[in-house]
N, C-alpha and C positions, 0 to 999 in steps of 0.2 A: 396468568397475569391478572392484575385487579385494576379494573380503567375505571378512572377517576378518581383515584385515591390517593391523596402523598402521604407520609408520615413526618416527623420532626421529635428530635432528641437533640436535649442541652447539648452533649458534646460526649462523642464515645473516648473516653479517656482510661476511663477506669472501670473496674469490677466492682458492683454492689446491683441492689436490688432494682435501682430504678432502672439498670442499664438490662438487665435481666426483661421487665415488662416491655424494653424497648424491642427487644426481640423475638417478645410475646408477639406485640403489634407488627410483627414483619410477616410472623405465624400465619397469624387472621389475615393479613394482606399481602400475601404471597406476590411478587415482584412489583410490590407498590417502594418506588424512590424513595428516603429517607434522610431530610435536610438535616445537617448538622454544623453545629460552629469549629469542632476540632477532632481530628480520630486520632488516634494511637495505639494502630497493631500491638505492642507491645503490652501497653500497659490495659488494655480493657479483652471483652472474651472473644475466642478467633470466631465465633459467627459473622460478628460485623464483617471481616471479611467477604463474606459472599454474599453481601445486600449492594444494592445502586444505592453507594454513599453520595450525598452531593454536599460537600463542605464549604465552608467562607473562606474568602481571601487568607484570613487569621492563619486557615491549618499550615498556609506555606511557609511560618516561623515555626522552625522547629519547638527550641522551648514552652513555647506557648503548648504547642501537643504534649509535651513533657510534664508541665505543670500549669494546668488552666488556670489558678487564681492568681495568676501573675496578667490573664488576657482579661478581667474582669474589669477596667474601663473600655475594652474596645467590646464587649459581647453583644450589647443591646445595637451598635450601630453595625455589625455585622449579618446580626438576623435580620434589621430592616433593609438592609442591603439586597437581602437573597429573596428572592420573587420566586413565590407558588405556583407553579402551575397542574391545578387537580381540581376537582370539583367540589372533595370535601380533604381538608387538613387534619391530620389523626396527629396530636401533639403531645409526645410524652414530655411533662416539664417539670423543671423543679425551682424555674424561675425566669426561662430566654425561651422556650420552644414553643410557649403558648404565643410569642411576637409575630411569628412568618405569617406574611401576609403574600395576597393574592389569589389565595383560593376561594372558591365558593362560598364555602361554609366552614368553622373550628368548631373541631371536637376535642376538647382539651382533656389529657389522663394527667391530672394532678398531684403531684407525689409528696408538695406542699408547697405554700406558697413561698417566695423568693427568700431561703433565709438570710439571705446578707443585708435583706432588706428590714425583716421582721426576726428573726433568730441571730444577731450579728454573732454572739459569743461562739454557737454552735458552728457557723458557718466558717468562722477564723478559726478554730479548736484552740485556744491560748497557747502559750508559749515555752511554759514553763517546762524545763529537760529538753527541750529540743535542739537540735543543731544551730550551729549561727546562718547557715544556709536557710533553713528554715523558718527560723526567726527575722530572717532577713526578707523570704518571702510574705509573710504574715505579715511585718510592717507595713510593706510596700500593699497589701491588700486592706489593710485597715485605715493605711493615709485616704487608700483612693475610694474607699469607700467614705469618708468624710467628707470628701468632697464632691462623693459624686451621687449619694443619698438623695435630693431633693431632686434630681433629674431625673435617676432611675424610678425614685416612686411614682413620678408622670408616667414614664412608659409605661412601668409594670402593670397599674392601673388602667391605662390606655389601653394594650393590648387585651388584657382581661375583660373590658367592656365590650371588645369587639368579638369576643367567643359566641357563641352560639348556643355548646354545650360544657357544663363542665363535670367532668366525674371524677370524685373521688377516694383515695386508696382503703380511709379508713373512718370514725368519725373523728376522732383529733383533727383530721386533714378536713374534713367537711365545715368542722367548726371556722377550722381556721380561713377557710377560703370564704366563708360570711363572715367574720371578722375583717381581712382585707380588704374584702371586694363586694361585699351584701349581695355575694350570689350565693343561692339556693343548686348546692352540688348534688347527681345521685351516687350514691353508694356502691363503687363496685369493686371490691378486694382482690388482691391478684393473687392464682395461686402461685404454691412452692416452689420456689424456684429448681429445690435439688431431691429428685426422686428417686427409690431403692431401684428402677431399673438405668442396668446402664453398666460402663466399666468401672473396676472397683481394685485399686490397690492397696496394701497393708501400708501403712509408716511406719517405717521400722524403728526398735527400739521403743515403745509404747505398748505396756501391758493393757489388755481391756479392763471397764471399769473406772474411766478417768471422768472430769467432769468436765467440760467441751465448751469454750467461748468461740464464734464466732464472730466477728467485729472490728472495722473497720478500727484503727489507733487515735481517736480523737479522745481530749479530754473529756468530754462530756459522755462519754460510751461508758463512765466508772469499772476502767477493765482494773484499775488498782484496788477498786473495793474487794472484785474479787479472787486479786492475789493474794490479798490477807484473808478475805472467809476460807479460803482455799488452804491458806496456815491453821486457820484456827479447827477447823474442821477435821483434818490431818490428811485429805483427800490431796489427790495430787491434779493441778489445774491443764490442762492443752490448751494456748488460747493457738486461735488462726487468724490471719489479721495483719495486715501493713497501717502505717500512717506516721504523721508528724509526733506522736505522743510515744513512739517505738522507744529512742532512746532513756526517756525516764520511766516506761516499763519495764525496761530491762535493767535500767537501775535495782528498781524495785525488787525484780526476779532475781537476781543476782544474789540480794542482801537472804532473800530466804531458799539460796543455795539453788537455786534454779537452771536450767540450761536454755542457749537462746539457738535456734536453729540458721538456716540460712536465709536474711534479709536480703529483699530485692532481688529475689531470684522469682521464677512461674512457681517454682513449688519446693519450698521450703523441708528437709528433713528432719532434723534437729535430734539430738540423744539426749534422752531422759538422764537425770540424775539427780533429781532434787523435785520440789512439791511444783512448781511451776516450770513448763515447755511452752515457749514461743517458738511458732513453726513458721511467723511469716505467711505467704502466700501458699497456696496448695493448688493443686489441679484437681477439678473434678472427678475421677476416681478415687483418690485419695481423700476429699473429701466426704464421699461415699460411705467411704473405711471406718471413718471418723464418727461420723453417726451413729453407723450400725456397733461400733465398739465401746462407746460413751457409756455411761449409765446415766446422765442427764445432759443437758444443755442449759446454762446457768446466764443470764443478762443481768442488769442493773441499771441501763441507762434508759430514760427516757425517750421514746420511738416515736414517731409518727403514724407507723405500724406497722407491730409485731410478725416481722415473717421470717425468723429463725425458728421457734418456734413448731409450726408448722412444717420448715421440714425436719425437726425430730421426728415428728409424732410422725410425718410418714415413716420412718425407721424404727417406730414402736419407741420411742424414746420421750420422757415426759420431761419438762421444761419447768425450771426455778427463778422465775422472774420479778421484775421490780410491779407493783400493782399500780399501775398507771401508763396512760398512754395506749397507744397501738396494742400492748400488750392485752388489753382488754377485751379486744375485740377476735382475739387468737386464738387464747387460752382460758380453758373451764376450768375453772377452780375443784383441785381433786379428784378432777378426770382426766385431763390433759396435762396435767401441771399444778404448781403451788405458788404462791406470793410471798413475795415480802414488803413490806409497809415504807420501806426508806433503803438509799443506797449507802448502808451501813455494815461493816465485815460482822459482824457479828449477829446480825435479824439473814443476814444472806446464809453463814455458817448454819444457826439455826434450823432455815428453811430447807437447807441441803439435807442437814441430819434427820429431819422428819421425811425428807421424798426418799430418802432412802429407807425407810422402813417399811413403806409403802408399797403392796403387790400392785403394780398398775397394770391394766389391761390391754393390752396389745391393739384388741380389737377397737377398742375403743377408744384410741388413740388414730389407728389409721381409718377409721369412720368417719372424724370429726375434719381431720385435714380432707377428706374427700369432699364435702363441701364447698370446699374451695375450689375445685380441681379445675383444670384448666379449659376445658371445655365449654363447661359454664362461664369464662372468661370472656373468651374465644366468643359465643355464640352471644353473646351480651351486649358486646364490641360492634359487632356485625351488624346487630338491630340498630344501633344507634347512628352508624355512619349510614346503612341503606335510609334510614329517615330523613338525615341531611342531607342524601343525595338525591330521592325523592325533590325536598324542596327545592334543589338547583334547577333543578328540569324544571319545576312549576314557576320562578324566578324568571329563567329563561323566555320564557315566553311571553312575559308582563314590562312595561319600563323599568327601568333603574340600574343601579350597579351597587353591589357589596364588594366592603374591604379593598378599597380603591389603597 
């Protein structure tokens, strides 16, 4: 157990990276509670299951677990709602977790500052090819975001003045958190999420050699650029990937004779028969598979930071990405990977057909991800909440109260 410690996460709903570091921080604070606005078994990874969730009123609506951007007028009055109790608050956020108040002291792990607030375009993913469902939820997120922009910018600011500390993922995110909030962030990168030890299954139907998208289905992810490099190249694309931008991917895939596997399922199989395969979701072994099978790992969208990437290269795999953002911070130019200058099918083609020429070094590929590794994480972590808790105890015994 780890006494005096809580944690907080926006809301375990889904699979991605932030929810990933959020289990980083359960890691580091082994049976420390972990406030959250919404869970769903289903749709996010089964660790959460065996943390002391302690969720808002919110989770008791179903839908709302189903689809969080439909709870996004009630999120802010739901974390003010839920009271801390720990010495110091370890918050992973990406716009609600840095709110919880009552604790001692916040330690904020900033994944980037609120984008519905500062990224609106990114944070709705547009509309276009989507379902009427989805489009319907998107509306209903973009109304109440109109209206409800000038209050949330009070909170979000609010609670960000009352942190303590704030760290983050990458320098994009650093920027950006002194842009918002003219706080001075440190720097602490999370490693890999997905690493060569572990269980490992084939997808069937999938010759090795393919070129490997990982990524979540929003528009702004430019997964359509690289269905077309992926034409132009003659290379045959795997993406892996749920989201609202699904159905005009598959538009897409479709036109250059593609196959689309099984959407909305944990793990997706799909048969190859054409230059692009959508697997949907996958399970961790098989994402595994996936890696170590790839001959690259290909992005295009603009990151906050880069951590696909990273785990190629732990798989000995070198990565063909857009030269901007998070990417920057991941990937060495010509050791780890290669750029391209714009998310264009043809500079992305290009950049494919030059990494494939290329002997990349294996070693020097899983050298540079060990930098990151998670230890150094971990122990990083640890120094900065023992110093916040340090100061509670020296607090304690002087007048006053914090984070009333």
């Amino acid at each position: 157990m780890t006494d005096g410690v809580a944690l907080a996460h926006d809301y375990a709903t889904q699979r991605g990276g932030a929810e990933r570091v959020a289990l980083w921080l359960a890691e580091a604070f082994p049976g420390a509670p972990m406030y959250t606005t919404l869970y769903d078994a289903d749709g996010t990874f089964p660790e959460f299951a065996d943390l002391d969730l302690r969720t808002s009123a919110l989770d008791r609506v179903g839908p709302l677990r189903r689809h969080h951007r439909l709870a996004l007028p009630f999120l802010a009055p739901a974390v003010s709602a839920q009271r801390v109790e720990a010495d110091v608050l370890l918050a992973s956020s990406t716009g609600w977790a840095h709110g919880y108040r009552g604790a001692g002291r916040t330690v904020v792990y900033c994944h980037a500052p609120a984008r519905w607030l500062y990224q609106r375009d990114r944070y709705l993913g547009g509309r276009d090819g989507a379902s009427a469902l989805d489009r319907l939820r998107g509306g209903v997120a973009s109304t109440a975001l109109s209206a409800l922009t000038p209050a949330l910018r009070g909170w979000d600011r609010r609670a960000a003045e009352r942190a303590d500390v704030y760290l983050a993922n990458s320098t994009v995110t650093q920027r950006a958190i002194r842009d918002a909030y003219g706080i001075e962030a440190e720097i602490l990168p999370p490693p890999p999420a997905m690493m060569p030890a572990g269980a490992e299954r084939e997808v069937p139907g999938l010759e090795p050699g393919f070129l490997l998208c990982v990524a979540r289905l929003l528009p702004y992810k430019n997964v359509d650029v690289l269905i077309e490099a992926a034409r132009l190249a003659g290379r045959q694309l795997v993406i892996v990937g749920d989201g609202p931008d699904r159905a005009r991917l598959e538009g897409l895939a479709a036109r250059g004779r593609a196959t689309t596997g099984c959407w909305g399922t944990p793990s997706g199989t799909g048969r190859t028969g054409g230059r692009t395969t959508l697997l949907g979701r996958v399970d961790d072994p098989e994402l595994r598979w996936l890696y170590r099978h790839c001959s690259m790992l290909v992005a295009a969208s603009y990151e906050d930071y880069g951590l696909s990437p990273l785990e190629a290269g732990a798989f000995g795999r070198p990565s063909v990405v857009l030269r901007d953002g998070g990417y920057l911070d991941t990937v060495v130019d010509g050791v780890t990977g290669t750029f391209f200058d714009a998310p264009e099918p043809g500079l992305v083609a290009q950049a494919v057909q030059e990494a494939l020429g290329v002997s990349w070094d294996d070693g020097a590929l899983t050298s540079h991800v060990e930098t990151f590794a998670l230890p150094r994480f971990v122990a990083r972590l640890r120094e900065v909440v023992d110093a916040q808790r340090g100061l509670v105890h020296t607090e304690l015994s002087t007048p006053g109260e914090r984070n009333p």
